[in-house]
C-alpha positions, 0 to 999 in steps of 0.5 A: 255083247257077243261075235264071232270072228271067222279066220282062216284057221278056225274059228274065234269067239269074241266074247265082250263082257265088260265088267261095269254097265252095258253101253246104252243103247245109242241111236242117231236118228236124221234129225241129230244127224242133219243138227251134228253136220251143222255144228260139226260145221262150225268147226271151220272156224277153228279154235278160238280162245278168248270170251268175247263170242261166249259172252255175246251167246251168253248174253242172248240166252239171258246169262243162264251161267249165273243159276247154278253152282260151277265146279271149274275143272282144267287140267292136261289129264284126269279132267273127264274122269275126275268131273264123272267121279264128282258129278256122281258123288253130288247126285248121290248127295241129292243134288241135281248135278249138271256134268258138261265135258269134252270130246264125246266118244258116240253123240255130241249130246252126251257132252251136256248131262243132267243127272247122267242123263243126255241133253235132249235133242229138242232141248238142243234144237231150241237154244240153237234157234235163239242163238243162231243169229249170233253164231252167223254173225260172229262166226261162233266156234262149236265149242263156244256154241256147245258151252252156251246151249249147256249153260242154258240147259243146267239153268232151264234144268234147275241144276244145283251143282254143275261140273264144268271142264275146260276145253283147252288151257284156262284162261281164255277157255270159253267155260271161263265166264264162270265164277265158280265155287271150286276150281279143280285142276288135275294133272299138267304135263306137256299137250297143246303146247303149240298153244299153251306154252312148250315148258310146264309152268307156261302150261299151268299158268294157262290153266290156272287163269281159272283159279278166282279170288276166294275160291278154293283151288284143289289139284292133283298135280304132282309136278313141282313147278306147277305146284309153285305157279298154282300157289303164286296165283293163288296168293295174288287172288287171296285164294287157298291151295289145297294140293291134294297129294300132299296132304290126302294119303291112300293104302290097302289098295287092291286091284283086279280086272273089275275094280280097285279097293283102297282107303283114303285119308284126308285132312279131315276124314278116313274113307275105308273100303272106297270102290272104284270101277275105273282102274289105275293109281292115277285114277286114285288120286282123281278119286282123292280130288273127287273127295277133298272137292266135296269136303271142302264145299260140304260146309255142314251140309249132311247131304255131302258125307262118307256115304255119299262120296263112297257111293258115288264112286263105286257108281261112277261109270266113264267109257274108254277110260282102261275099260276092260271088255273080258272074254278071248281075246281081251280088248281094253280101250284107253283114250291116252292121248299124250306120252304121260296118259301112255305112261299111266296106261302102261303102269295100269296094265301092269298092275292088273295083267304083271309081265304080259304084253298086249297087241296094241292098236293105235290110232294118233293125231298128228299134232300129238307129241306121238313119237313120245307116246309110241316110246312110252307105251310101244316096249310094252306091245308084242305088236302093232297095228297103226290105225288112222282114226277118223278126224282130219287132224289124223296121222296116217297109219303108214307113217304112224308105222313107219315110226313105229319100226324104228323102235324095232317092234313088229308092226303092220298099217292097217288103215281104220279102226275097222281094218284093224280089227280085220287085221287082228282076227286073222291072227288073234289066239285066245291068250290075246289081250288088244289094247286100243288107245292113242286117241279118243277118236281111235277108241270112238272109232272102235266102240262103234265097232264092238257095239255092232257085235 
């Protein structure tokens, strides 16, 4: 994927080779328009924790989320990645693995997979025809919506193994209908706190609400406090707690702009030479989490063994996460969207690029705890350009500057992602290295830029 920007000085080429596989090609016909305005509609009924409406969905599509294995997956950060890492890891094994995650960064389908693979179109039109009435009546969520049609498609799809993640919280998470054979919970820190509490140990008892009696409860939490509330549940549900960093070790690790290599001991095994493509120590521990899930729930099944968990993270593959496109300049898109996931983007760049700065755009919610993310990841910018990704619960991009210039860094509101890319051409040198992150929607936003070059 090559471009060539045209400034005043000279010319620049852009020259985008990501180091891991090209973006499909993504095409959105009238028909998954007229059906992504529908539901995108429904998201005028807000959010909506409780089960009751999933329930009444579910009920109608005959309860498809009794036909398949679950994986639970909550947390505040890791949870796309380490589900990606999982989901990988079972369809190496043989099995057919259902992957339901949120948000989508280019189509609403790609939030439902099967074998990698986008729910299809028709498949979405069909539950939506059978669920209608129920969605008019009760005033269904998109979410809710979403989380039904996925159940009934793992069903219809025969999956053996699906990988579930929450949309928000636990507890009252419309995913929580599940009894799952693993709950996996990664990292807590403070997001949604408007909703979930305002301290850590509010936060991981509303993501605990999915641990369930006799289930193995793995997490990559490092946070004492949260440890202590997983462990108290657990108790109360007679469930085991396996915190996998304290009893999984990793060393020999090394990293580059493509990949990282290191070596994994567990309880129960050593995973020497483990490849993984998405950069970061805090995508090792996701990686562990991967691990530590699929050994716990081999129980003597060949299927499940090094080679597959090896071979399905070195193929795990998920966009926005430190995705590197190499050429001049270097453009590195991250989805952090808290101060913690801004703190891992910082220490990420570090190990991979050492003491150089980055121009940063930036694009932030304004429900976000941003003026935390701006003072974790702005001393480690040159420079800022302020974006305003598209959605309606978006910050401005002058009063995401006018922020911004209160930490003394260089700083310009550009308007959208496009414009900011405008800005960044008229002054890009070759050395550069962009990094666009503060949002899932800032880096949609600019993917569909970059795949328009």
């Amino acid at each position: 994927m090559t471009g060539n920007f045209t400034t005043g000085s000279g010319r620049i080429a852009f020259i985008l080779c990501r180091q891991s596989r090209k973006y499909p090609t993504v095409t959105i016909d009238s028909s998954e328009e007229k059906l992504a305005r529908y539901l995108f509609s429904l998201r005028r009924f807000g959010i909506r924790l409780g089960l009751e409406n999933i329930t009444r969905l579910l009920q109608v599509l005959q309860n498809p989320q009794c036909s398949f294995k679950a994986i639970h997956v909550a947390g505040t950060n890791g949870k796309g990645s380490t589900g990606a890492m999982m989901a990988s890891i079972f369809q190496k094994a043989g099995y057919k693995t259902g992957l339901y995650v949120s948000p989508h960064l280019f189509s609403f389908r790609e939030r439902i997979r099967v074998n990698g693979e986008w729910i299809f179109l028709s498949a979405v039109q069909t539950y939506l025809k059978k669920i209608r009435t129920t969605i008019d009546t009760y005033h269904c969520t998109f979410f809710e919506v979403m989380t039904a049609i996925a159940f009934a498609y793992f069903a219809d799809q025969g999956v053996e193994y699906a990988i579930v993640e929450t949309g928000l919280g636990g507890r009252l998470d419309a995913t929580n209908v599940l009894n799952p054979v693993a709950s996996v919970i990664t990292e807590i820190d403070l997001d949604h706190t408007e909703t979930l509490g305002g301290n850590v140990r509010d936060i991981a008892r509303e993501k605990a609400g999915i641990i369930k009696p006799n289930t193995p409860v793995i997490t990559s939490a490092h946070n004492h406090e949260a440890i202590d509330v997983f462990n108290e549940i657990c108790r109360e549900r007679e469930s085991t707690l396996y915190p996998v960093v304290q009893e999984c070790r990793y060393k020999d690790r090394i990293i580059s702009p493509e990949k990282m290599e290191f070596t994994v001991q567990t309880p129960l095994n050593l995973y020497s030479s483990i490849s993984l493509r998405l950069l970061g120590v805090h995508q090792i521990w996701n990686a562990v989490t991967a691990i530590r899930t699929a050994e716990l729930l081999e129980g003597g099944d060949s299927k499940i063994n090094g080679e597959s968990i090896k071979k399905g993270l070195a193929e795990t593959y998920w966009p926005g996460r430190f995705e590197i496109y190499s050429g001049n300049p270097t453009i590195i898109l991250d989805v952090a969207h808290n101060p913690n996931g801004m703190t891992q983007l910082v220490k990420t760049f570090r190990l991979v690029f050492h003491q150089k700065k980055f121009v940063l755009m930036m694009g932030v919610l304004a429900d976000k705890d941003f003026e935390s993310m701006i003072d974790n990841v702005v001393p480690q910018a040159k420079e800022v350009i302020a974006v305003q990704p598209n959605n309606p619960r978006a910050l401005t991009s002058s009063k995401l500057a006018e922020e911004i210039q209160k930490r003394n860094v260089p700083v310009q509101a550009a308007g959208t992602v496009k414009m900011g890319f405008a800005v960044f051409r008229k002054r890009a040198r070759d050395d550069d290295i962009l990094v666009i992150t503060g949002s899932s929607y800032s880096v949609s936003d600019a993917l569909l830029e970059l795949v328009k070059m």
